[in-house]
Structure formats: structure tokens, C-alpha cells
VEXPA-743914 format. One record per residue: residue number from 1; residue in three letters; z negated, y negated, x of N, C-alpha, C in turn. Coordinates in Angstrom, 3 decimals, padded with zeros to 6 digits. Layout:
<recs>
REC    i   aa       nc3       nc2       nc1      cac3      cac2      cac1       cc3       cc2       cc1
REC  NUM  ALA         Z         Y         X         Z         Y         X         Z         Y         X
...
</recs>
This chain:
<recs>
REC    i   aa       nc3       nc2       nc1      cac3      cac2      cac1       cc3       cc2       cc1
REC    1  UNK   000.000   001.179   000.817   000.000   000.000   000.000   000.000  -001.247   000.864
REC    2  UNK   000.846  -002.155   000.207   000.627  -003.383   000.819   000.108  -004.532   000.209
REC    3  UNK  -000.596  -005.463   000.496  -000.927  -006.703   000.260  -000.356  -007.864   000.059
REC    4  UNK   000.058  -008.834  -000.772   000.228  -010.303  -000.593  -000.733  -011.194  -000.952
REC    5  UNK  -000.632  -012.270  -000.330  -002.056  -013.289  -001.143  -001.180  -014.682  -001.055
REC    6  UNK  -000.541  -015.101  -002.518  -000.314  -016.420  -002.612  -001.596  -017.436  -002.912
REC    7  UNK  -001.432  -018.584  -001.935  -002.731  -019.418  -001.588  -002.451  -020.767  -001.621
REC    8  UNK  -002.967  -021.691  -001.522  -002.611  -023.045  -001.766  -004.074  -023.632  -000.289
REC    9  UNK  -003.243  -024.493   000.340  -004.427  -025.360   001.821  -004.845  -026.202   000.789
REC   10  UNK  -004.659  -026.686  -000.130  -005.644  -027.503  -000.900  -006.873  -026.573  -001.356
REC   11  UNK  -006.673  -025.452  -001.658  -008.024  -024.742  -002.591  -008.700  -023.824  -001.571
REC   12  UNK  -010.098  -024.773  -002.084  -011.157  -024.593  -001.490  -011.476  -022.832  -001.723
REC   13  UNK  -010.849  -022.246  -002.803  -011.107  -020.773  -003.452  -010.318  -019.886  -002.070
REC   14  UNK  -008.921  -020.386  -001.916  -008.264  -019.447  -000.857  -008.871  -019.618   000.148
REC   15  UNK  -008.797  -021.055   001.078  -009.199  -021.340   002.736  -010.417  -020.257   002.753
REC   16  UNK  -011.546  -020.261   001.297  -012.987  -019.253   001.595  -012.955  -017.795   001.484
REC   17  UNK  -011.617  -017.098   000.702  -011.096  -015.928   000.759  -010.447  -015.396   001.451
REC   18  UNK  -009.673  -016.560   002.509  -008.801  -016.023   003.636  -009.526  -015.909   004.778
REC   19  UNK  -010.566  -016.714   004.728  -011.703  -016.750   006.074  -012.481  -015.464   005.678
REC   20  UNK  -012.941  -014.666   004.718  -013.388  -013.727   004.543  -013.009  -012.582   004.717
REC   21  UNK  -011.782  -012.463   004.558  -010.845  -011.497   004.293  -010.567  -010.674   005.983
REC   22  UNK  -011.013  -009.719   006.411  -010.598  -008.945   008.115  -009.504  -007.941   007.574
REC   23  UNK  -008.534  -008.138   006.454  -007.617  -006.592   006.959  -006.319  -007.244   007.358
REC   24  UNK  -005.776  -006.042   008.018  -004.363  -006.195   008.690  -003.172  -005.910   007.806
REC   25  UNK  -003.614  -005.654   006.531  -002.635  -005.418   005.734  -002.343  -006.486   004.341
REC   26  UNK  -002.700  -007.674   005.071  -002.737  -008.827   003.512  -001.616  -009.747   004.377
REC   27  UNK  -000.410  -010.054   003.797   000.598  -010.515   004.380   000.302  -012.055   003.242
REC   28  UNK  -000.083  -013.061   003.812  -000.359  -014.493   003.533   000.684  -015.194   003.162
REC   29  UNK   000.730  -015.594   001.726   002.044  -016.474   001.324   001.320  -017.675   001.124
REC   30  UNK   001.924  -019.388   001.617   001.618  -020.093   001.406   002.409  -020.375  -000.092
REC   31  UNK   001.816  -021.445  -000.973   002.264  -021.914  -002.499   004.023  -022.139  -002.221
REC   32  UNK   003.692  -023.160  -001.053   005.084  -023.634  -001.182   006.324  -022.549  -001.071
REC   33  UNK   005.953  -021.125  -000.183   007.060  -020.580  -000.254   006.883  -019.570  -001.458
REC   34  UNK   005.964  -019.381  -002.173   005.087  -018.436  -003.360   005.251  -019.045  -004.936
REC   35  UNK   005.979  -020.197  -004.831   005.613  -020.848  -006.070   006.189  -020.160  -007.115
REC   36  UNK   007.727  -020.190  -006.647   008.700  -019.326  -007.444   008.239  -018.244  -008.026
REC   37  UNK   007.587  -017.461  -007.440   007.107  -015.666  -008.425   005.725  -016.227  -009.118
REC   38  UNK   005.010  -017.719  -008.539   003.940  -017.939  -009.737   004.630  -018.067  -011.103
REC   39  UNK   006.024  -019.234  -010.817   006.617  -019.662  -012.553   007.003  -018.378  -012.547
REC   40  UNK   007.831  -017.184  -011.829   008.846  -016.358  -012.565   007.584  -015.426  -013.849
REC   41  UNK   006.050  -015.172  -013.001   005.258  -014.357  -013.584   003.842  -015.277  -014.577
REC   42  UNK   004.580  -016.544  -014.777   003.903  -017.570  -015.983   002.490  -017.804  -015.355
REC   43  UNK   002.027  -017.749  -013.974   000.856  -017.475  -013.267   000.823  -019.492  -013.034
REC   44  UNK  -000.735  -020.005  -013.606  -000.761  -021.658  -013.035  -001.838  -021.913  -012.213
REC   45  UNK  -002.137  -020.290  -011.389  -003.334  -021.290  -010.354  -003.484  -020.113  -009.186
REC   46  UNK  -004.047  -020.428  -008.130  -003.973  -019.777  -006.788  -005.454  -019.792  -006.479
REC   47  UNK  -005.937  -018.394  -005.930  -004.855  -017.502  -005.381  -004.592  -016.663  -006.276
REC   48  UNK  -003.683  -015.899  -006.060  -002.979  -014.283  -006.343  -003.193  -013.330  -005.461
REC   49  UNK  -003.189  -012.201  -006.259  -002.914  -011.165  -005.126  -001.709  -010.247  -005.736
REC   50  UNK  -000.943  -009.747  -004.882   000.290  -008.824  -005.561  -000.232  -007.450  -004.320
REC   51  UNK   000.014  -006.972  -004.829  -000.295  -005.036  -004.487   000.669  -004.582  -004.615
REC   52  UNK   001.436  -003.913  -003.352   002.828  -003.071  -003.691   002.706  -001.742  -003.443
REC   53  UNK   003.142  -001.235  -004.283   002.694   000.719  -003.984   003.725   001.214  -003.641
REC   54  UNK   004.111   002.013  -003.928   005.438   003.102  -003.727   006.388   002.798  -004.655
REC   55  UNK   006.086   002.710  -006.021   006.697   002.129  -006.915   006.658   001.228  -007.532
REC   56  UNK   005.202   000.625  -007.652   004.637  -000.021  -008.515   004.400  -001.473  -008.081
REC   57  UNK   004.226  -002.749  -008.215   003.906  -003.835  -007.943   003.158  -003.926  -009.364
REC   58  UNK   001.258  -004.814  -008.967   000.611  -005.123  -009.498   000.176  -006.480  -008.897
REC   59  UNK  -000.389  -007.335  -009.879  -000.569  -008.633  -009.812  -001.869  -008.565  -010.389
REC   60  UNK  -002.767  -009.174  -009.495  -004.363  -009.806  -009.642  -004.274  -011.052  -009.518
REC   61  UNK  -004.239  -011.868  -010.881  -004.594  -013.304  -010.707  -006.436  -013.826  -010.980
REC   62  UNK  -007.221  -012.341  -011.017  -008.405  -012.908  -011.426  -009.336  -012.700  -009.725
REC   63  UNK  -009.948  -013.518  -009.605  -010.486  -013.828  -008.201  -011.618  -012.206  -008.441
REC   64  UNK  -012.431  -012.176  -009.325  -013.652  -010.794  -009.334  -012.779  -009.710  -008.747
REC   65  UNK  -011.169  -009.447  -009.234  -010.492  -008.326  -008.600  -009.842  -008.759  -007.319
REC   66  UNK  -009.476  -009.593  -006.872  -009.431  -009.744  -005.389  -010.404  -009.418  -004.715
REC   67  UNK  -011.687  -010.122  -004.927  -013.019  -009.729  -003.899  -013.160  -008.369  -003.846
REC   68  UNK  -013.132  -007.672  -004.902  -013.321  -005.653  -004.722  -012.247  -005.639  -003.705
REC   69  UNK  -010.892  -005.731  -003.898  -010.147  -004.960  -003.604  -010.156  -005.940  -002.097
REC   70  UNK  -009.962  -006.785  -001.536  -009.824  -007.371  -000.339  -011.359  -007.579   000.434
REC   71  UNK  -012.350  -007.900  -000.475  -013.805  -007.802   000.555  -014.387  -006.489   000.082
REC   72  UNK  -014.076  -005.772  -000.698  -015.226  -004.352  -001.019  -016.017  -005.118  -002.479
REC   73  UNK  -016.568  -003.597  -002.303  -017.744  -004.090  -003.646  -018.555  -004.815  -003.397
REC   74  UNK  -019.236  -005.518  -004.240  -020.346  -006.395  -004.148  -020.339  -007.497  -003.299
REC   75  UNK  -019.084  -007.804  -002.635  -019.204  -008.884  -001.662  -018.394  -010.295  -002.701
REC   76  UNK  -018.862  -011.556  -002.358  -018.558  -012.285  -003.452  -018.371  -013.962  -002.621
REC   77  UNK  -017.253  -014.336  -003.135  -017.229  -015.625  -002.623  -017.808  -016.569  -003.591
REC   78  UNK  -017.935  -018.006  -003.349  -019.007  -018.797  -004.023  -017.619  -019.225  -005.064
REC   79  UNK  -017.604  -019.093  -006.505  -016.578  -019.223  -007.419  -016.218  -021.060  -007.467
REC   80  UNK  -017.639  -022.053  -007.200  -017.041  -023.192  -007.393  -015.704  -023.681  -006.548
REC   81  UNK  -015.021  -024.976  -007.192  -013.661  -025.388  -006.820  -013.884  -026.903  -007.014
REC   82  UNK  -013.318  -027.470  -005.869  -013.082  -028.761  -006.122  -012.306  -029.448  -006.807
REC   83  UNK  -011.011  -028.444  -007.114  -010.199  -028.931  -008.029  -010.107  -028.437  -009.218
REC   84  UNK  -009.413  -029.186  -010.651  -009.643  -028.227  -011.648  -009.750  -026.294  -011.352
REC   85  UNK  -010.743  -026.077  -012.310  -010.614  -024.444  -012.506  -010.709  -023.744  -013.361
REC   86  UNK  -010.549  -022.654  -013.242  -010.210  -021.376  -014.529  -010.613  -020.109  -013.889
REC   87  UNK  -012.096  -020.220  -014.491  -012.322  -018.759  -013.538  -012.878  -018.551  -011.828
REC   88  UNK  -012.808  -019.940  -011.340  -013.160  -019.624  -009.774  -011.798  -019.830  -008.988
REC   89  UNK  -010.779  -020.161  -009.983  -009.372  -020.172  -008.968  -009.090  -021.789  -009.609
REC   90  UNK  -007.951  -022.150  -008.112  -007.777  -023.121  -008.585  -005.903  -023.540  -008.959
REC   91  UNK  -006.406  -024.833  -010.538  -005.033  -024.760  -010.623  -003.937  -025.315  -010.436
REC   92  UNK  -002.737  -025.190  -010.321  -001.762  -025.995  -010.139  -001.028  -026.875  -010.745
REC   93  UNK  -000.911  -028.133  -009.954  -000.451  -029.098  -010.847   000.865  -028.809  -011.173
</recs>
């Protein structure tokens, strides 16, 4: 399986999930080159995570399922955001 994480340098939610984050298998999309599959998949705030399997591509836009799946269980980033939010993520103008 592979990893993507579309992220935005404005949100305070990614810079603290990407600094957390030690695996070698999360391939880092910044917004600007990521934006496109946010509109194609109606997605208005960062981060994402996309999961590619063998066949399958899955999309985590909720931050509680990023932290399992990229920090483990029980490990938790601090949900506030400086910019508007929904959930602990932040959104895009």
C-alpha cells in the first residue's frame, strides 16, 4: 500500500501531522499541485489522505482516520486550527 497526504503550508493541522508522521511510505502532495483531485472528489479542506492498494484507492478526509492509520492508535494531534474548521482540518478558500 501506498500513501498520499494532500496538505496546505498555511494549516497549522498538516505542518503538525507532517512533523509527526516517521513513515517512508507517505508521498507528500502540496495543495497547489493536489487541488485538482480535492474539486474532482468535492473534498473543501486539507489535509487528505488517499491510500492506494492493489486495486482500490481510498480517501480519508477525516483527520481521527489519518492519526490511526499514519501515527497508530491512540496517538493524537491537538485538533485546534487557526483557520476556519470542520472537524480539526482546515478549510479551503
Amino acid at each position: 500500500m501506498k500513501y498520499y497526504l494532500i496538505y496546505s503550508e498555511d494549516c497549522s493541522r498538516c505542518k503538525e501531522l507532517l512533523s509527526a508522521v516517521k513513515r517512508n511510505d507517505l508521498v507528500k502532495i502540496p495543495l497547489q499541485k493536489g487541488f485538482f483531485l480535492l474539486k474532482i472528489f468535492n473534498l473543501s479542506s486539507v489535509p487528505v489522505l488517499i491510500e492506494k492498494g492493489e486495486k482500490t484507492w481510498i480517501i480519508y478526509p477525516d483527520l481521527e482516520d489519518m492519526q490511526k492509520i499514519l501515527l497508530g492508535e491512540g496517538k493524537k494531534i491537538n485538533k485546534e486550527c487557526n483557520n476556519e474548521t470542520q472537524g480539526g482540518v482546515c478549510v479551503l478558500p
